[in-house]
C-alpha positions in Angstrom: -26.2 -49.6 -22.9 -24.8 -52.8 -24.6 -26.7 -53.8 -27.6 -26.5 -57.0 -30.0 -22.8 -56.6 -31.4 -22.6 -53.1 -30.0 -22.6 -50.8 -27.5 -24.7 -47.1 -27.4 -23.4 -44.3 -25.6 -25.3 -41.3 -25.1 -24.7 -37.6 -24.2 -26.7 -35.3 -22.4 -25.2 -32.0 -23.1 -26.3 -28.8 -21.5 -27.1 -25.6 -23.2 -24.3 -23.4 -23.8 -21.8 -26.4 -23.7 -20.1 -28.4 -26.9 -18.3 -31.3 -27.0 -15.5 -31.8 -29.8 -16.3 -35.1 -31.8 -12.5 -35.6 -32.4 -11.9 -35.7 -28.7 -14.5 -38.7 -28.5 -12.6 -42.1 -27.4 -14.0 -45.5 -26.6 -12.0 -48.5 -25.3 -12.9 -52.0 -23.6 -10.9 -54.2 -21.4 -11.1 -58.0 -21.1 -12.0 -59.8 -24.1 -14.7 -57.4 -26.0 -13.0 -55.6 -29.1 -14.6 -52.3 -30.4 -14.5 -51.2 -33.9 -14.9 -47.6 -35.2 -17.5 -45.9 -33.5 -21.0 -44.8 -35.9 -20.9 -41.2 -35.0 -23.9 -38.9 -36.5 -22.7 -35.6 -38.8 -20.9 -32.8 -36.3 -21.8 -29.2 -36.0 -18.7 -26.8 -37.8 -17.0 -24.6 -35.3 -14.3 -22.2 -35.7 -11.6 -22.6 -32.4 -9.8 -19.7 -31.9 -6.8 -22.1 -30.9 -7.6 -25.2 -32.6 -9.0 -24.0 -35.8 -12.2 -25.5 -37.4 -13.6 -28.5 -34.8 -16.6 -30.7 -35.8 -18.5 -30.3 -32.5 -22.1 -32.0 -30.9 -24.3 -29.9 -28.9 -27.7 -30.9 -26.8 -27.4 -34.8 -27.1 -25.3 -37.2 -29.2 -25.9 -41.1 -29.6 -22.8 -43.1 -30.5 -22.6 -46.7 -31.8 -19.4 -48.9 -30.8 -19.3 -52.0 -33.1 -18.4 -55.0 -29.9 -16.7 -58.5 -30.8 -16.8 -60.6 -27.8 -19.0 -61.8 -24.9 -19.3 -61.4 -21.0 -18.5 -58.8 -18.9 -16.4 -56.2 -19.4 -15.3 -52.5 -18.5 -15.9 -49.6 -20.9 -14.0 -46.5 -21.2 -15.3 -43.1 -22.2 -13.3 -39.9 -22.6 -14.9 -36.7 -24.1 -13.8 -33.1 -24.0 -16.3 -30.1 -24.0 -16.0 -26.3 -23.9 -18.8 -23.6 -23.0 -20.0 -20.5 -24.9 -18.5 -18.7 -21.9 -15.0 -19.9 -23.2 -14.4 -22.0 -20.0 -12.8 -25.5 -22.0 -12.8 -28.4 -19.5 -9.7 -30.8 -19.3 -10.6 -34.5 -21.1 -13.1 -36.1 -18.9 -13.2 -40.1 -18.6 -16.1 -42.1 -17.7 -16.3 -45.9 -16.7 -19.4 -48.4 -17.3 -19.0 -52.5 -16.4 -21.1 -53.9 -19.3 -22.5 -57.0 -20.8 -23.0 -57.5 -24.3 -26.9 -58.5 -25.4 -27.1 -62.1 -26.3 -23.9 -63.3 -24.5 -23.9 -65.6 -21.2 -26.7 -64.5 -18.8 -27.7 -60.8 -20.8 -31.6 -59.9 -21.2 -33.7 -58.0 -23.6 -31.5 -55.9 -26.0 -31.1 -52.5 -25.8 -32.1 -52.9 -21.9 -29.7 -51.3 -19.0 -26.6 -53.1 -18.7 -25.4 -51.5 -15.7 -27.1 -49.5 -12.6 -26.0 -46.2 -11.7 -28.0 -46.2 -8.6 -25.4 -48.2 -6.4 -23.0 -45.3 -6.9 -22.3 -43.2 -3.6 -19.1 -41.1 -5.1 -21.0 -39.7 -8.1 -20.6 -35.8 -6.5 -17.1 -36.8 -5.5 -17.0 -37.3 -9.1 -18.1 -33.8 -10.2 -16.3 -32.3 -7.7 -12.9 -34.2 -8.5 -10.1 -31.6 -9.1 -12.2 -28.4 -8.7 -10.7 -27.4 -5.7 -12.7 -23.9 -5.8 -15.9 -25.1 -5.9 -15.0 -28.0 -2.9 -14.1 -25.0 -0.6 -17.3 -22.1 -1.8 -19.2 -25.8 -1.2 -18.0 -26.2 2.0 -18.0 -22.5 3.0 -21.7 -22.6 2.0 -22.4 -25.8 3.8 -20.6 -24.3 7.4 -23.2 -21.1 7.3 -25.4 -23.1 6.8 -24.9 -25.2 9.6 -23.5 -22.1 12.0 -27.7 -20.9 11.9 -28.9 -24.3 12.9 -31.0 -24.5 16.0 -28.6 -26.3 17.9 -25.9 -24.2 16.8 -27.3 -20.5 17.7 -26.4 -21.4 21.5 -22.8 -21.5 20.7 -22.3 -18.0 19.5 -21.9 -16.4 22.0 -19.9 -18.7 23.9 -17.6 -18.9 21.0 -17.9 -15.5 21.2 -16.6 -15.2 24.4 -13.5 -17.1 24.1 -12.5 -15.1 21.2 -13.3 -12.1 22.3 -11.9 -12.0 26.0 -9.9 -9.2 25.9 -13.2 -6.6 25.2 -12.5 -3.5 24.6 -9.0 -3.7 23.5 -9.7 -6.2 20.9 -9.0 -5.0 17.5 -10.7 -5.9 13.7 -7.5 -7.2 12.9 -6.7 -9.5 16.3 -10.7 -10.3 15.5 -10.0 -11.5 12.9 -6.8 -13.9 13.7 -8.3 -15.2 16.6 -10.8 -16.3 14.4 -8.8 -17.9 11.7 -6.5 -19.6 14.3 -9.7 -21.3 16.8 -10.9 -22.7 13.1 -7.6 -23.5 11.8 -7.1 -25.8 15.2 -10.4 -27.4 14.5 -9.6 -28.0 11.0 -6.0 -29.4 12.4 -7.9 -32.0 15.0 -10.0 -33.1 12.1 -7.0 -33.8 10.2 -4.7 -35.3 12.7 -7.8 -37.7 13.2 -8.5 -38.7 9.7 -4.5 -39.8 9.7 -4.6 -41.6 12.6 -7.8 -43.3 11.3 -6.1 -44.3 8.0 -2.7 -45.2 9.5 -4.9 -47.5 11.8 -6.0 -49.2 8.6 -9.9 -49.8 10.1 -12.1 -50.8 12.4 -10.9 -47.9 15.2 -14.6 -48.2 17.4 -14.4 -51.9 17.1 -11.8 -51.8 19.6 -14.3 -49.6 21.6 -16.2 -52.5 21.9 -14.3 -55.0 24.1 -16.1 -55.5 27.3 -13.2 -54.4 29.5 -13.8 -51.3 27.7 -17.7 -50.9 28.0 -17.2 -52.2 31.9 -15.2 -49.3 32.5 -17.3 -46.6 30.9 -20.3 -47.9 32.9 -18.5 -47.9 36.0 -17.5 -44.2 35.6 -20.8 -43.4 34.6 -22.2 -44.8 37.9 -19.6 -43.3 40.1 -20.2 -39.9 38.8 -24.3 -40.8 39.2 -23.8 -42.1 42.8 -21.6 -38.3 43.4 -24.4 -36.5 42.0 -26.9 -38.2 44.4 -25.2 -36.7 47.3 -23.8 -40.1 48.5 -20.2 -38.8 48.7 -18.5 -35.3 47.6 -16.2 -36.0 44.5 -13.5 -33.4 44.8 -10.1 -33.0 43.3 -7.2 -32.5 46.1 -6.0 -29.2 47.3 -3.0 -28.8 45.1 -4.6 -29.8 41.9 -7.7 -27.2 42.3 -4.8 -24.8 42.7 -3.0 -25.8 39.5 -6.3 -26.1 37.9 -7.0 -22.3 39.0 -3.8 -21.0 37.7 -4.0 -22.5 34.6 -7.5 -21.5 33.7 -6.9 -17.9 34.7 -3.3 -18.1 32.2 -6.0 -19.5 29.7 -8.3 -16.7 29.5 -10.3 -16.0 26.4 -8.9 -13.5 23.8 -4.9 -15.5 24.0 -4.0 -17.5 21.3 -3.3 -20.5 23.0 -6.7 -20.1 24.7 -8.3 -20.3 21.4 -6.7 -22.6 19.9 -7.0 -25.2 23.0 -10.9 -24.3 22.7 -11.1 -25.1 19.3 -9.1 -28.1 19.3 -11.3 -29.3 22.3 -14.6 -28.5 21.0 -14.2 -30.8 17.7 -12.5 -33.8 19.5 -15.8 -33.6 21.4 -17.7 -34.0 17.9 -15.1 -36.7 17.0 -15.3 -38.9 20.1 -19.3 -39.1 20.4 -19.7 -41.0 17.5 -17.4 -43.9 18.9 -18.3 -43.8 22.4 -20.0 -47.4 22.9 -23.5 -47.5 23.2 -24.4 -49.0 26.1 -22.5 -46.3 27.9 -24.8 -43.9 25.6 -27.5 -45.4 27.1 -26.5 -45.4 30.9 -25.4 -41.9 30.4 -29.3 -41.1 29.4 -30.4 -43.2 32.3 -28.7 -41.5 34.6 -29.3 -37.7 33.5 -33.1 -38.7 33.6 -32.4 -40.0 37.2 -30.8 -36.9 38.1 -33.9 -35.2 36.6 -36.3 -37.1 39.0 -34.4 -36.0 41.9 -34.4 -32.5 41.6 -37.7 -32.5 40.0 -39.2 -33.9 43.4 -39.4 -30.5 45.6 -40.9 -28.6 43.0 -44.9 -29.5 44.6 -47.3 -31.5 42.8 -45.9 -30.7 38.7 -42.5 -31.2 39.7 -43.4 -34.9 41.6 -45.3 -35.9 38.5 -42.8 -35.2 36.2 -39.9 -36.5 38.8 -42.3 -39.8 38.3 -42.2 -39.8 34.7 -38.0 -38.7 34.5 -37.8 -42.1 36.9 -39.6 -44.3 34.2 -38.1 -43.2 31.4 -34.6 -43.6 33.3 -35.8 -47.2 34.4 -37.1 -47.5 30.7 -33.2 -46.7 29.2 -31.4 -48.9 32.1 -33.6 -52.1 31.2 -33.0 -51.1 27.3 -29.2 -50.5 27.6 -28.7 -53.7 29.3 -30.8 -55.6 27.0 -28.8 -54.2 23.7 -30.5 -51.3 23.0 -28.6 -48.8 21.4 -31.2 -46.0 20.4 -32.1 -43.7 22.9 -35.0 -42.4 21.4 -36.2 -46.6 20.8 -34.7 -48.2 24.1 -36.9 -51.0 24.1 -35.9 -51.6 20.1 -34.1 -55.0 21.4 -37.6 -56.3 22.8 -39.4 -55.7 19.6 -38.5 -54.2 16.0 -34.7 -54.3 15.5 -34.6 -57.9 16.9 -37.5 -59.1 14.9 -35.8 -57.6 12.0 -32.6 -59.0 11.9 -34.4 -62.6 13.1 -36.6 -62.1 9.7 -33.3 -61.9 7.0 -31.7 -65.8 6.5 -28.4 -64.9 7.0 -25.4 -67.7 6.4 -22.7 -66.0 8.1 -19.5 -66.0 6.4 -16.0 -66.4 9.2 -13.2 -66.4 6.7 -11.9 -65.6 3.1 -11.9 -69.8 2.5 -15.3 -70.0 3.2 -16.6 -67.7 1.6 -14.8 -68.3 -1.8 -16.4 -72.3 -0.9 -20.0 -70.4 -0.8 -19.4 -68.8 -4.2 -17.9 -71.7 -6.1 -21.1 -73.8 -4.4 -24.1 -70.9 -4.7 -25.4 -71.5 -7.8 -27.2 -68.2 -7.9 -26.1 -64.7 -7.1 -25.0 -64.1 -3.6 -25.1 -60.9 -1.6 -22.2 -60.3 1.7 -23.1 -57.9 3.6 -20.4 -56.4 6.1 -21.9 -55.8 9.5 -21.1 -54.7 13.2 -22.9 -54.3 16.6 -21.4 -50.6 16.3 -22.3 -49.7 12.7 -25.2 -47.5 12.5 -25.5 -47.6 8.6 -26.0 -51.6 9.2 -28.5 -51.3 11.3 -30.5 -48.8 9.7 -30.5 -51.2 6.9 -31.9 -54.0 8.7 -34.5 -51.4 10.0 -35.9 -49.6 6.9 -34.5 -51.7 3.9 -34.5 -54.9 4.6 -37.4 -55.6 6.5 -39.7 -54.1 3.2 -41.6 -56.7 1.7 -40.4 -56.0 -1.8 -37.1 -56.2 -0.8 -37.8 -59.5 1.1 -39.3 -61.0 -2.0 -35.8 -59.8 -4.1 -33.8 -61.3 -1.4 -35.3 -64.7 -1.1 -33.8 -65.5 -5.3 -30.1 -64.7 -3.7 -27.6 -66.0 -1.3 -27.8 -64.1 2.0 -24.0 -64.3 3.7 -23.3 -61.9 6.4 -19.4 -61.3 7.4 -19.8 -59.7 11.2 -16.6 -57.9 11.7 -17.8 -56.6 15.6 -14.7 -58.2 17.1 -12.3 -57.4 14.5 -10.6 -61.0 14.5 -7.3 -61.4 11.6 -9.7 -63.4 9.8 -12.2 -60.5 9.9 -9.7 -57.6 8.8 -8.5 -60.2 6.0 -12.1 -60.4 4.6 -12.1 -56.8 4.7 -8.7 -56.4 2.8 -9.9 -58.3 0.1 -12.5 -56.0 -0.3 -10.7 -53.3 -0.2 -12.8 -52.2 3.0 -12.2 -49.8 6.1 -15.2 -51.2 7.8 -18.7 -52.0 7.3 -21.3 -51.0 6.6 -20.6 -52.4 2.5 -23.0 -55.0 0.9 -20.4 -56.7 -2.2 -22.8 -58.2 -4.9 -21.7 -61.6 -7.0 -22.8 -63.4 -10.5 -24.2 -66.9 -10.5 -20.3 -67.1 -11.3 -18.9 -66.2 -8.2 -17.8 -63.1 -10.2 -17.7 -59.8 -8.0 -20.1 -57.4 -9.9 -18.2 -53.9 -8.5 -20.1 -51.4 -10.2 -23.3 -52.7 -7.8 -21.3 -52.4 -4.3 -23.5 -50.4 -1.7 -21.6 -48.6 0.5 -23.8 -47.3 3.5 -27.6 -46.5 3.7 -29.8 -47.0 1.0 -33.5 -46.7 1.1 -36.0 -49.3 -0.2 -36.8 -47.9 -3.6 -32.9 -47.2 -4.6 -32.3 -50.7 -3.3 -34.6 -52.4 -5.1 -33.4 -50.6 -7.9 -29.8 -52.1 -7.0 -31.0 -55.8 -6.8 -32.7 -55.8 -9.5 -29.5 -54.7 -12.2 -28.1 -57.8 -10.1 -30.6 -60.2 -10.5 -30.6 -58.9 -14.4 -27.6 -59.7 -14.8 
């Protein structure tokens, strides 16, 4: 925290851990000098490498003398071993700061900074420990391998893998495991390059109407097949080809497995940015379906052939209204509408007008990034922004909202200047027109850690 002339750091160090005091370093860019820092007496140690090392163990306060004023960056780097003998390569730590009694700052001694905006801090602790990323993630895919919606799989999976019974092998087992999750590990991959080599906004494209026209139209075809109306069939010579190659693609080949697991995660990858309205339809016609075959079933199966036509009625009305949420259809009648109605919003079309609404604010502003696509945005608007509290925080700020749904040059230069993929991201800015970058948001944040952002930016 920034004091009167100073700065205080402090340590929290865990049992069986030590940091060395010599390997303590403070520096400040911009216009704040630092003096020698006050440290309090060390513990002696005896290094079997370094020789005798004054060292700090459980906490440690340090003093920075500061000469300057306004904002500016600190740096922190400290080394620390464990008991164990485990010693830990220099570790440097970043904190935007404001010295007490300069410009806008508060009470001394007070928070100069919020660590609640931050949504990297376990990339942080996981930065360059490559063994605990991959137990992590070994952990995390058991995990999600007994999930409910996952125990259905197995034995599908199984299937494919296993296809040549009882000649499979341990060993071949074990291969044709490795390659089906190597091929979904290689889709992933070959889809997070394309996504960066795109530079951003990939579903944005998604939503051009040409585009949601077509997937409705598909969507109604295949309904209108399913109704009996006509027989959807491939010609003769492509069931044929389609035969042969499903029968050379039998489970327990490589190629067979490694097609499967290609196929299964670009499945995973493709949901996400399939538009919502044809999300919607898609419902509205399996729960028309439903009603059909539900009818001949006597007196149960009518009533619940009644109900499946409803709720199919109910997601046809909602997807053409804008709903997006299947399990809400009716959300653009009521809540989400109300909602986004409820937050004053100056929207923001350009880089020159937005730098013409800071230099003209007066106050500190708030941009929030938003698309009709982004689900982060819109859970924001749902649950964050619709709290009273928040409401009441909001109303002491400029509100401008940069919609970046059509993904104009104008929209992708706002976003460049950022620094941005795509929304969601909520940048924060001084009375000033100063970007305060420790305070961006990036995706969904509750009410209470909110609040807890807007008020470190309405401190400052």
């Amino acid at each position: 925290r920034a004091l009167d002339g100073a700065v205080e750091v402090r340590f929290v160090i865990a049992d069986g851990y030590y940091l060395y005091r010599d390997r303590l370093s403070f520096a400040a860019d911009g216009s704040v000098k630092l003096g020698k820092p006050e440290l309090p007496p060390a513990l002696p140690h005896r290094d079997e490498f370094f020789g005798d090392m004054p060292i700090y163990r459980g906490a440690l306060t340090a003093v920075v003398p500061a000469q300057g004023e306004g904002r500016f960056e600190l740096k922190v780097v400290s080394q620390g071993c464990a008991d164990a003998g485990v010693c830990y390569v220099p570790m440097e730590s970043r904190a935007s700061l404001r010295l007490a009694g300069s410009g806008n700052a508060s009470r001394a001694g007070e928070p100069r900074f919020s660590l609640y905006a931050s949504d990297f801090e376990i990339a942080r602790l996981l930065e360059g420990n490559f063994g605990l990323v991959l137990a992590g993630f070994l952990a995390l895919g058991l995990l999600l391998a007994f999930t409910p919606c996952m125990l259905p799989m197995i034995p599908i999976l199984s299937g494919i893998i296993a296809g040549e019974g009882a000649r499979l092998t341990k060993s071949r087992a074990l291969a044709l495991s490795c390659i089906y999750v190597f091929s979904m590990a290689l889709t992933y991959a070959a889809a997070g390059v394309a996504a960066a080599y795109a530079g951003s906004l990939i579903a944005s494209y998604l939503q051009n109407v040409w585009v949601l026209g077509a997937f409705a139209l598909v969507f109604v075809v295949l309904a209108l097949s399913m109704f009996g109306l006509y027989d959807l069939r491939l010609p003769g010579f492509l069931e044929q080809r389609l035969y042969a190659s499903q029968e050379r693609l039998r489970g327990g080949r490589i190629a067979s497995v490694a097609a499967m697991g290609a196929f299964s995660v670009a499945l995973w990858i493709l949901t996400p940015v399939i538009p919502a309205l044809a999300e919607m339809l898609a419902w509205a016609a399996l729960l028309a379906l439903a009603a059909f075959f539900l009818r001949p079933l006597g007196a149960i199966g009518k009533g619940l052939a009644v109900l499946a036509a409803l709720a199919a009625a109910v997601m046809l009305v909602g997807g053409l209204a804008g709903g997006r949420d299947p399990l809400q259809p009716l959300a653009a009648f009521r809540g989400e509408g109300m909602a986004r109605q409820a937050t004053p919003w100056t929207p923001v079309r350009s880089l020159a007008e937005l730098e013409d609404r800071l230099r003209t604010a007066g106050r500190p502003v708030m941009l929030d990034f938003y698309a009709d696509w982004c689900v982060s945005c819109k859970e924001m608007e749902k649950y964050t922004l619709t709290d009273a509290r928040v409401r009441a925080s909001l109303e002491r700020m400029l509100l401008l909202q940069a919609d970046v749904t059509a993904a104009t040059p104008a929209d992708r230069e706002l976003l460049k200047r950022f620094a941005l993929f795509g929304p969601p991201g909520i940048v924060f800015f001084d009375t000033q027109g100063r970007e305060m970058s420790e305070l961006r948001v990036i995706g969904y944040q509750p009410p209470e850690r909110f609040l807890k952002t807007l008020a470190a930016v309405l401190r400052d």
